[in-house]
C-alpha positions in Angstrom: 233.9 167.6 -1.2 233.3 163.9 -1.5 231.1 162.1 -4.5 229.9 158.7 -3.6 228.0 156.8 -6.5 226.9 153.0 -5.7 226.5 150.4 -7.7 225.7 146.4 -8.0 222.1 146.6 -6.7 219.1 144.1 -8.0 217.0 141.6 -7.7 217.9 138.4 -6.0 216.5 135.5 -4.8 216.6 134.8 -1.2 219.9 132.8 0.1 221.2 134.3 -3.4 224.4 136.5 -3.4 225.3 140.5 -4.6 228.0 143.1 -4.3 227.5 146.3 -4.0 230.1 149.2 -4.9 231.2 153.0 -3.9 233.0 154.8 -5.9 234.4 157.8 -3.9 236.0 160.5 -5.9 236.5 164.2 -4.8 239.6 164.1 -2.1 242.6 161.6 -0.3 240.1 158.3 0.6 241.8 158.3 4.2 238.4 158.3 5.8 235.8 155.6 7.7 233.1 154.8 5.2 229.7 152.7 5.9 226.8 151.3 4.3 223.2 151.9 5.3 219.8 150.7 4.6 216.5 151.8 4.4 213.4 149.8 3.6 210.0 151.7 3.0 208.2 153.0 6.2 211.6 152.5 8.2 214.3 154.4 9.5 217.9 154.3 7.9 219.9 151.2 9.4 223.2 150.7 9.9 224.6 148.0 8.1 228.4 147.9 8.1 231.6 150.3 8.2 235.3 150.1 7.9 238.0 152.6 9.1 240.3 154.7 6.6 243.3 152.0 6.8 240.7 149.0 6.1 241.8 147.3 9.5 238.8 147.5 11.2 235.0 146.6 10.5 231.9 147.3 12.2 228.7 145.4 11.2 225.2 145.6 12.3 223.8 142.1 14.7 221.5 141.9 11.4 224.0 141.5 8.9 226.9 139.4 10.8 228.3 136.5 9.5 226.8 137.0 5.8 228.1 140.6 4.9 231.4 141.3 4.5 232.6 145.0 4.2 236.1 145.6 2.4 237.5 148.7 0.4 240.6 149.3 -2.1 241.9 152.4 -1.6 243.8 152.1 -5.0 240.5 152.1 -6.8 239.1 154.6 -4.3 236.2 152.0 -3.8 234.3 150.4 -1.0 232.9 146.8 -1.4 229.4 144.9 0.7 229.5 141.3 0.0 226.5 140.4 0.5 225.7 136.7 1.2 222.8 133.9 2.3 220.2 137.4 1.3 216.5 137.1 3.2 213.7 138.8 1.9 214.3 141.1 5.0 217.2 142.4 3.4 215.4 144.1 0.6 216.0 148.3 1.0 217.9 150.9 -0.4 221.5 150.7 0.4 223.5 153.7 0.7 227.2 154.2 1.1 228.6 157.0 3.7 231.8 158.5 3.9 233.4 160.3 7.4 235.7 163.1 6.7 234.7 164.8 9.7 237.2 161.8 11.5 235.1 160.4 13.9 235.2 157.9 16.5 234.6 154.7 16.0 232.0 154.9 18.5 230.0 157.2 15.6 230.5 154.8 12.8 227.0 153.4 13.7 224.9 155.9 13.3 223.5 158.5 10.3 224.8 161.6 12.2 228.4 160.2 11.7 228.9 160.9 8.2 228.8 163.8 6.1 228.5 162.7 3.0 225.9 159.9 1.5 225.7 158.6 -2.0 221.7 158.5 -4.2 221.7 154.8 -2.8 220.9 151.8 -4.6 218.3 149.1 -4.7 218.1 145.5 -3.3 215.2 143.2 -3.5 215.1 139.7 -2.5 212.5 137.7 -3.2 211.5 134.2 -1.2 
């Protein structure tokens, strides 16, 4: 069993900053983790991921160049800088963790994870 809580969510002005946190308790943190986002009336979108070592990211065409995904595996914590925010932005961001060792082929879709945290809220405003 994994427990993911997130944190660092609010309201932002648009080309404004935030950083959102997971907190992953439960078992070893060797395992790919990724955010998500959904805004209301859309489907969950993939945002960002980064393997169990922390070598690798993966970021959604959306996002590139102003997010930045990073984890500590001391702290048992995954980071999303998030950078130059648009009101497009604005959802509910949720963090994902992959025990079930996928690909990274799966990292970019909902059906790749197993576990999901309650998500937390982003608005920007313009």
């Amino acid at each position: 069993q994994v427990q993911l809580v997130e944190s660092g969510g609010g309201l932002v002005q648009a080309g404004g900053s935030l950083r959102l946190s997971c907190a992953a308790s439960g078992r070893s943190f060797k395992y790919a983790m990724g955010w998500f986002r959904q805004a209301p009336g859309k489907e969950r979108e993939f945002v960002a991921a980064v393997s169990w070592s922390g070598g690798s990211t993966y970021y959604g065409d959306s996002v590139k160049g102003r997010f930045t995904i990073s984890r500590d595996s001391a702290k048992n914590t995954m980071y999303l800088q998030m950078n130059s925010l648009k009101p497009e932005d604005t959802a509910v961001y949720y963090c994902a963790a992959d025990t079930l060792l996928g690909s990274s082929g799966t990292y970019y879709y909902t059906v790749g994870y197993d576990y999901w945290g309650q998500g937390t809220q982003v608005t920007v405003s313009s």
